[in-house]
C-alpha positions as MATLAB code, in Angstrom:
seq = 'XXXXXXXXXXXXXXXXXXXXXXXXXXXXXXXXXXXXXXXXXXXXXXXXXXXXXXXXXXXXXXXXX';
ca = [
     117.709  131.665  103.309;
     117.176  135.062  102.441;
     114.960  134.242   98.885;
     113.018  131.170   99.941;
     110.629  131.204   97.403;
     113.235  132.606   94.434;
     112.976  131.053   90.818;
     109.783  130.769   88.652;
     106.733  128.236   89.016;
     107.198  125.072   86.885;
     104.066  123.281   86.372;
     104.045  119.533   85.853;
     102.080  116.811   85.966;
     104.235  115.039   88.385;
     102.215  114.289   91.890;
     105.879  114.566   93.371;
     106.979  117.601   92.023;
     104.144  120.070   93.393;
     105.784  123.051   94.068;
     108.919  122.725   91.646;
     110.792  125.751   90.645;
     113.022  126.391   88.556;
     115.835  129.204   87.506;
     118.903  129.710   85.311;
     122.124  129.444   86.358;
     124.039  132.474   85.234;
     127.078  131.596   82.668;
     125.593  128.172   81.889;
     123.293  127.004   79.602;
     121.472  125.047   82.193;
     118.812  125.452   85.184;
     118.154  124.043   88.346;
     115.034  122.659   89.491;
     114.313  122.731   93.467;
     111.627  121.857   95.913;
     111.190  124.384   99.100;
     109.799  122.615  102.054;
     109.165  123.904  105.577;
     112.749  122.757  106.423;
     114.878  122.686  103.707;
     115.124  123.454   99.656;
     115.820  119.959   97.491;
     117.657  120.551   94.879;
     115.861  117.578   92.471;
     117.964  118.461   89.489;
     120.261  120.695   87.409;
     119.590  120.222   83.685;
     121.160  121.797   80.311;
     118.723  123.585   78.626;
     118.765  121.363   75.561;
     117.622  118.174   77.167;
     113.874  117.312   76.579;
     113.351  118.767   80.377;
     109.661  117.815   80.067;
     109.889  114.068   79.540;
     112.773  114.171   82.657;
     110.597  115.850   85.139;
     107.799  113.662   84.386;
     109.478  111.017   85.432;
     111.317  112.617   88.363;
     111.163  110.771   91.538;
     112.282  112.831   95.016;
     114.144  111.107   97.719;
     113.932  112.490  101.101;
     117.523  112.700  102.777;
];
């Protein structure tokens, strides 16, 4: 991956979401919301920019494939 660590900080008060970033998606009204780990990048979610994004990642829960 050439830009491991691309996208800005999110904070959140989600234990499970330490680390979460997040960037835009060019074109789209939306942003996705990753997790880079020694291995591999999770992709936790891709949400439009109008959906109370706060209350969603708060309640985000990551499954390990």
């Amino acid at each position: 991956m050439q830009l491991p660590a691309a996208g800005a900080p999110r904070s959140t008060g989600n234990p499970a979401l330490a680390g979460l970033r997040t960037w835009p998606v060019k074109g789209f009204d939306c942003r996705v919301y990753d997790l880079m780990g020694p291995e591999r990048l999770t992709v936790v979610r891709i949400l439009h920019d109008k959906r109370d994004v706060a209350a969603i990642i708060a309640e985000q829960q990551v499954d390990e494939p």
